[in-house]
N, C-alpha and C positions, 0 to 999 in steps of 0.2 A: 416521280411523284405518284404517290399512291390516290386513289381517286373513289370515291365513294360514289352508287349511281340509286336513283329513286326510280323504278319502272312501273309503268303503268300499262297494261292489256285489257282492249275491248273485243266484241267480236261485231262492233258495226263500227263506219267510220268516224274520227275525229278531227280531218283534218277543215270541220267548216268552222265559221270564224268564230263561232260563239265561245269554242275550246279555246282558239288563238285569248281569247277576249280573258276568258277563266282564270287560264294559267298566266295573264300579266299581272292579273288585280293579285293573284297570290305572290309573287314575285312584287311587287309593290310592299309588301305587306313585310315581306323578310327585307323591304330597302334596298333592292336591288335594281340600278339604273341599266333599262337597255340598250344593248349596242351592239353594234351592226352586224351583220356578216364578215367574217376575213378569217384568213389562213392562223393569226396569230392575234390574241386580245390584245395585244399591247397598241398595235397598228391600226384602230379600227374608231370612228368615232361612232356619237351619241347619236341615235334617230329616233321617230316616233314610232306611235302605237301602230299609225296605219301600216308602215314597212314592216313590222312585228309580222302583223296578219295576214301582208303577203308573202312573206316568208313562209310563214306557217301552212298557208291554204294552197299556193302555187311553188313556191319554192323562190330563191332570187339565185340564179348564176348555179341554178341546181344544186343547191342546198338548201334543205330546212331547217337548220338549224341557227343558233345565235347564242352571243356571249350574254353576260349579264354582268357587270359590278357593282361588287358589293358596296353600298356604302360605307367611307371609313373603313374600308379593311381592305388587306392585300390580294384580296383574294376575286374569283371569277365564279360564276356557274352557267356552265353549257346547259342549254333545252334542245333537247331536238325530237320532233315530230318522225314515229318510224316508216313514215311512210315515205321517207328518204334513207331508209336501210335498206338494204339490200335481202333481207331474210323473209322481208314480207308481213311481219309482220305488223297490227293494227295495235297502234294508240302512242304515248308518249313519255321521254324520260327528262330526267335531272342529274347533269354530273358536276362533282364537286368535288376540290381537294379533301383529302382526309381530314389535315388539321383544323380545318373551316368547319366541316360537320362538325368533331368532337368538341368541338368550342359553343360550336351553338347545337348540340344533338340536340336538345328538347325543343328545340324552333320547329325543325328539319321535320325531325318526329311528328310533330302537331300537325305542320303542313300533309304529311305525306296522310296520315289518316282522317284530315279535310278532303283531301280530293278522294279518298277511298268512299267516304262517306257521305259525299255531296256529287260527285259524276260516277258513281257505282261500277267501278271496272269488273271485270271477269275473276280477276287476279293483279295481284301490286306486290312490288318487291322493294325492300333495301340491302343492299350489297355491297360487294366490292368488286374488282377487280383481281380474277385468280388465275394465275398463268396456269396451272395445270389442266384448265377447262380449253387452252386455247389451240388444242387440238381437235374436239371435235365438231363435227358436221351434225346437224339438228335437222329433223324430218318437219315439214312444215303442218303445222295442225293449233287451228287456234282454240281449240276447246283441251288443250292441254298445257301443264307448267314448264315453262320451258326449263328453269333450274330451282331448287330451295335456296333462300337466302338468309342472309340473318334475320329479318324480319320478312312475314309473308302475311297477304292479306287475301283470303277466297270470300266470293259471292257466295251468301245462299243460295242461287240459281241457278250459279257454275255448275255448285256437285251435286250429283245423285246422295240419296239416301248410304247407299253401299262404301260410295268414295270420301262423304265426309264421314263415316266411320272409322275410315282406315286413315284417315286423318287426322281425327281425334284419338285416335290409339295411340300413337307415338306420343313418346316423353319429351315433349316441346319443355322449352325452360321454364313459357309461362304463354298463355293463351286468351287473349281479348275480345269476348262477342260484343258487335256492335248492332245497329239497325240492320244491315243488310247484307251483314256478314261476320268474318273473324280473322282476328289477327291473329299470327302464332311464332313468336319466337324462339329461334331454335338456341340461341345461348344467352349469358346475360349480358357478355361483353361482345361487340364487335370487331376487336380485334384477338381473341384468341389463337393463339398459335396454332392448333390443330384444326383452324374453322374445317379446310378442306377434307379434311378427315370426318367433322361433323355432316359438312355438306352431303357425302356420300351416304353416309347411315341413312341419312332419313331420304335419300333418293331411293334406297335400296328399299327399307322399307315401306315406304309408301306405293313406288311400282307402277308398271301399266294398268289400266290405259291412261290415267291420270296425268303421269309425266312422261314431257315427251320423251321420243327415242330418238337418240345420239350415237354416232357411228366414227369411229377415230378416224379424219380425214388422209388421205393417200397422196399428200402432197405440200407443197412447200410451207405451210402455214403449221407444219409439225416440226421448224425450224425454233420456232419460240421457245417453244417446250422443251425442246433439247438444249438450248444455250441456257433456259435458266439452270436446267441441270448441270452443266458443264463450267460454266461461271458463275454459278450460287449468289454471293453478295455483290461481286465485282460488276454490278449490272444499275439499271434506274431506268425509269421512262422521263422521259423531258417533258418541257410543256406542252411542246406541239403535239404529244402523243406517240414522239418515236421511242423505238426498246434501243438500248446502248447498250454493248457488253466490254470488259475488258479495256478498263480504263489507263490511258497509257501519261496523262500527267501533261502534256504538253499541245497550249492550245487548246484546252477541252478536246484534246482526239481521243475517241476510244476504238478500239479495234474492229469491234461492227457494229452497224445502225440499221434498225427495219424499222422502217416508215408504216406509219399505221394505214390500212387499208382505200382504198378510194373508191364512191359511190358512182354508178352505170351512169347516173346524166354528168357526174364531171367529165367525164369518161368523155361522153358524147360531146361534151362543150368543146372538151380540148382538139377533138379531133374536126369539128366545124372548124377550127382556125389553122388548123396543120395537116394532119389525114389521114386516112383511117389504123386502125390499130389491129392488128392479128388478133383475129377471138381466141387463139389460144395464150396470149401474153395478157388480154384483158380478164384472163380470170386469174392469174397471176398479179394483177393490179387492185385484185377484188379481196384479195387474201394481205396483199403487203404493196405498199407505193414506192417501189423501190429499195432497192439492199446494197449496203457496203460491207464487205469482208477485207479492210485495212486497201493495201494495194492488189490486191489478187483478184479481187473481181467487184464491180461495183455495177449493179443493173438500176437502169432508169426508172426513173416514175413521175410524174406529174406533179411540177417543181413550181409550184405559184407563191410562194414565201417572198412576204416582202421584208428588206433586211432592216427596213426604222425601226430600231429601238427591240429588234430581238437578238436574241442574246449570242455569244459566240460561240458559243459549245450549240446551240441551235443552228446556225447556222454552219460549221463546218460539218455538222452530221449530219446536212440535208441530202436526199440523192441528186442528181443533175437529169435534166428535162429527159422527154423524152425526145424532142427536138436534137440536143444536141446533136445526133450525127444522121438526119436525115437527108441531108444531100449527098454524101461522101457514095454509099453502095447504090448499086443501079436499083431502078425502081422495082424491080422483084421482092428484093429483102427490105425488112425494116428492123433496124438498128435498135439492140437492146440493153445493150450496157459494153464493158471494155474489160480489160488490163490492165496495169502496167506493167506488172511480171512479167506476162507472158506476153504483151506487147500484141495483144489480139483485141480483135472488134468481134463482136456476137451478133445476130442478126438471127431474125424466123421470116417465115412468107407467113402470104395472105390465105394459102389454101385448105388452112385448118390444120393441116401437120403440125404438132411439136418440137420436130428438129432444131437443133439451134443450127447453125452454118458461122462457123469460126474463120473470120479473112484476118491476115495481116495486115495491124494497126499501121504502117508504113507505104506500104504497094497496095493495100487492098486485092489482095493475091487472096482466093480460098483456097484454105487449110486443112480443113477436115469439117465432120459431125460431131453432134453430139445427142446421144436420145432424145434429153427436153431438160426444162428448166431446172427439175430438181437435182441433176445428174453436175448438170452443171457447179449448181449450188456446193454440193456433197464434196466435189472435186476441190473447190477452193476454199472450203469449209476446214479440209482433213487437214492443209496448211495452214492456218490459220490459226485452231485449237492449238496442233502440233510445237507451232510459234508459244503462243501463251502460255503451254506449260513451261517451255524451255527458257522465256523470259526473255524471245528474241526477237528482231523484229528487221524486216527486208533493208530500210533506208533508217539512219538514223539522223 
């Protein structure tokens, strides 16, 4: 599912209630009923405003965020306050199917240039979702753009004299001064086929120190990027936000599933109730919530999906807990996903090392090493692609 997002950047906080209060009454306004916290919309019922605001201002069960439905239509929109993201940065967004935006784009639109022009962010965006950016790593600096989007909105107050020049130079499609700022579009259509090719141009030109700087990450979260190139169409995101590639027809199975990313206090919730987690596998859970590569290798992640009423291809492409094999290896290692190929369990310690430590899925007998996660990954990856070009598969 393709997913449209509306981003909003300040450089003071938003997360006190008067914001929570703001973005309901606009959310009313587009007939959108609020509902609760949960892993899955479908699973989740109606509450009030007051739980909205504690969501918003404290978080509930370590999350800031919440579903919204739409009235009369199929459809959902996520809010989430980023002060429950993990990049740090200040203020908040809107995500939304594609076909819901393009249905109602001039609602969307109006709304998004009300809050631009009624709580005066720094900078606002509308976008999309583009897997080639989801390799790199962003340098933290709030007085900078983190991407161009299709539509972009700067403060007067944002930029210097110098920076809204070089600003206004570029061949935007089309360009809207308002009160206390400008809007600038960079194409006419949002879904353009070359948007990301667009996106760059005017990254390039535009330049330091204005946008931020991005540096192509050095590890497993450069797995995305690579499957969409290696699986082109034969891929989708689900609703829960997982990437699926290599659709095998039976059962909604598809060959792999990466779990979208998971935020430092679920992290910490999970582990109030089970214990504690290797900080080098938890940046690994910060990047992806677990992987399945068919039967070759399937790593853990934090499995709180409740299965009413979601759907089956969601639920056979979930990862499994990270609980799963906590008792099995002695309390040195903790347990980070399996086999069934290779009929092995993987395991890291506590002491900041990377290594994986491979025991026999059977005797719990170790095996060997492995340098660290990605080595891992790569290993049962290269079987895996190997399989889907050949159109083969381990168990039939």
């Amino acid at each position: 599912m393709q997913r449209i997002k509306l981003m909003f950047f300040f450089q003071h906080d938003v997360t006190s209630v008067d914001y929570a209060r703001y973005l309901l009454e606009q959310l009313n306004r587009q007939q959108a009923t609020q509902w609760s916290l949960g892993y899955d919309p479908k699973s989740i019922s109606i509450y009030g405003g007051r739980r909205f605001e504690q969501s918003w201002t404290d978080g509930i069960d370590g999350k800031h965020s919440f579903y919204a439905k739409i009235e009369s239509q199929p459809s959902y929109v996520t809010a989430f306050n980023i002060a429950g993201q993990k990049e740090g940065d200040i203020g908040f967004g809107l995500l939304l199917s594609k076909s819901y935006f393009d249905k109602h784009k001039t609602d969307w639109e109006k709304l998004f240039r009300t809050v631009c022009e009624t709580l005066r962010p720094t900078h606002a965006t509308i976008g999309k979702d583009v897997m080639e950016r989801s390799i790199y790593a962003y340098t933290l600096n709030h007085s900078t753009i983190l991407e161009i989007e299709w539509l972009n909105y700067c403060s007067d107050y944002f930029l210097n004299e110098m920076e809204r020049a070089r600003l206004d130079s570029y061949s935007w499609d089309a360009s809207f001064p308002s009160t206390y700022g400008t809007f600038y579009r960079l194409t006419e259509r949002l879904h353009e086929k070359q948007l990301f090719v667009e996106f760059e141009k005017a990254r390039s030109h535009i330049g330091t120190p204005l946008m931020r700087q991005r540096n192509v990450t050095q590890g497993p979260f450069q797995l995305i990027a690579h499957l969409h190139t290696s699986f082109k169409n034969d891929r989708k995101q689900l609703n829960n936000e997982t990437y699926v590639f290599g659709y095998m027809g039976k059962t909604d199975t598809w060959r792999i599933s990466i779990a979208p990313p998971r935020d430092e206090r679920v992290i910490h919730l999970w582990e109030k109730d089970h214990r504690k987690v290797p900080e080098a596998y938890k940046r690994v859970l910060g990047q992806f919530d677990g992987v399945h590569l068919y039967c070759q290798l399937s790593l853990y992640g934090i499995s709180d999906i409740e299965y009413r009423n979601v759907s089956i291809e969601e639920q056979v492409n979930t990862s499994l807990d990270l609980s799963s094999d906590h008792d099995i290896l002695q309390a040195d290692y903790f347990a980070i996903g399996y086999s069934v190929i290779e009929g092995e369990l993987y395991a890291m310690t506590h002491d900041g090392n990377q290594t994986i430590h491979v025991f026999d899925s059977e005797t719990y007998a170790h095996k060997s090493k492995i340098a660290n996660v990605e080595t891992l990954i790569n290993q049962a990856l290269e079987i895996v692609e190997g399989e889907y070009r050949q159109g083969t598969v381990h168990f039939e």
